[in-house]
C-alpha positions, -999 to +999 in steps of 0.1 A: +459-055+218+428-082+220+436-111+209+415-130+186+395-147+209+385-117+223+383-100+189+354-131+175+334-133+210+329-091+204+322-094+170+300-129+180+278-105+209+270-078+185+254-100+154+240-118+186+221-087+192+214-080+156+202-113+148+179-110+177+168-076+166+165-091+127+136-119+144+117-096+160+115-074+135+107-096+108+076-113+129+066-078+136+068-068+096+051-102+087+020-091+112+016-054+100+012-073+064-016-094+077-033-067+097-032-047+062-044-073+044-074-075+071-081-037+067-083-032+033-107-060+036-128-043+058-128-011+041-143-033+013-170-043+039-177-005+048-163-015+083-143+020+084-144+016+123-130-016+119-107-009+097-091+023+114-085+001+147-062-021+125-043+005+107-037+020+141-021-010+154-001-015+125+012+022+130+026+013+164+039-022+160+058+000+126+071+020+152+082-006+175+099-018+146+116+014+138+128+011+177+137-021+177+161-017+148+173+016+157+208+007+164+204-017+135+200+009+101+216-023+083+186-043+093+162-019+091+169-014+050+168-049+041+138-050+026+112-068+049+104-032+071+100-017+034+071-045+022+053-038+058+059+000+050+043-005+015+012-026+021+004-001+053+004+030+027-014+007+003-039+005+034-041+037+047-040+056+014-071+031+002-091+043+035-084+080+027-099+077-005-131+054+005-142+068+031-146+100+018-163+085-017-170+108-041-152+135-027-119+121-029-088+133-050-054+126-048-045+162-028-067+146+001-041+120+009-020+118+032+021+125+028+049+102+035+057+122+066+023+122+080+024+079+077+056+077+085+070+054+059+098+057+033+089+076-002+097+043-018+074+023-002+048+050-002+048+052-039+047+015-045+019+014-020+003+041-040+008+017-070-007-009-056-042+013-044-053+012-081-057-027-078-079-018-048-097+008-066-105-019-097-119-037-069-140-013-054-153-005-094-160-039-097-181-039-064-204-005-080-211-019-110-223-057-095-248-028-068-258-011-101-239+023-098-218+026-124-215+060-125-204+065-093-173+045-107-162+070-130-147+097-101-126+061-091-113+053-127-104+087-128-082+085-097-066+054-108-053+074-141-042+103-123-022+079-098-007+061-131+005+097-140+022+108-109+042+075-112+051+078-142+074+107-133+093+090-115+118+073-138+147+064-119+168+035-114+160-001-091+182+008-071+165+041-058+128+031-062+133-006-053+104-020-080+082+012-087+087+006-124+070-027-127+041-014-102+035+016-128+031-016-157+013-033-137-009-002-133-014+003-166-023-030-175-055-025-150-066+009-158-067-007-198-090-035-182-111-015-157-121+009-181-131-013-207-154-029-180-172+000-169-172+014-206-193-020-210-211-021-178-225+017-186-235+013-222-254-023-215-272-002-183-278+026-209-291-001-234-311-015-208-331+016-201-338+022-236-353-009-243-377-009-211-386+025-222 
């Protein structure tokens, strides 16, 4: 039988090694968030090679992460691998849709398996893309192309209604419920400013003819 001595320094080695594991993978987590933050910013700018070299080094340093806490499933659950999961989608699923303009619908995005990130995370990152797309509506109608914001505002409703299907608990979809409010709240105001933004360009035309 150990003693206790022997029984603390074991126990002491192994959160050694977890709390080791925890810092890395928390500066890791904390960088994929910047480097999405950076991409979704250049996808704004039409810099789509730009923005592809950053969401490719966010998919390895996730999959360092997902090594580095591999022994560590505690860890690797806490939350902070989830929010570098969830801005990542948010990034990715933003460039899918962007770079292929008015082409793009929902069945052209890619799946959780393909990104590699937990469904969770995926759907709150898929949440957060209609904040995107308000922004990339925004950008039309200030280059006079209103119209080409419609196919967008109707992406952001279709995403609001896949969402809202999924009415479960906290505990499963870990804050999906308030992203899906949040949602709302800006499909309400984006449509309202394009509403406006096409009937004052349609006034416009009318009077100069």
């Amino acid at each position: 039988m150990s003693s206790i001595s022997e029984i603390s320094q074991a126990i002491k080695i192994k959160f050694d090694s977890k709390d080791s594991a925890r810092e890395q993978a928390l500066k890791l987590s904390r960088e994929v968030i910047r480097l999405s933050g950076n991409a979704i910013r250049a996808i704004h700018r039409k810099e789509y090679n730009r923005a592809n070299e950053l969401l490719q080094d966010e998919k390895s340093i996730l999959d360092n992460i997902k090594s580095i806490l591999e022994n560590h499933k505690d860890i690797y659950y806490a939350g902070f691998v989830e929010d570098a999961q969830q801005e990542y989608a948010e990034a990715i699923l933003l460039y899918s849709i962007i770079t292929k303009e008015n082409t793009a619908n929902l069945n052209t995005l890619p799946d959780p398996e393909e990104i590699e990130v937990e469904y969770a995370p995926y759907l709150k990152g898929l949440g957060d893309l209609v904040g995107e797309l308000r922004r990339h509506i925004l950008d039309l109608i200030r280059r006079d192309k209103e119209e080409d914001g419609e196919n967008f505002l109707e992406l952001m409703e279709d995403i609001y209604t896949i969402l809202m299907h999924f009415d479960y608990p906290d505990a499963i979809t870990h804050g999906l419920r308030r992203k899906v409010d949040i949602a709302r709240s800006i499909i309400e105001r984006t449509r309202g400013d394009l509403t406006n933004a096409i009937q004052c360009k349609k006034l416009m035309t009318a009077i100069l003819q």
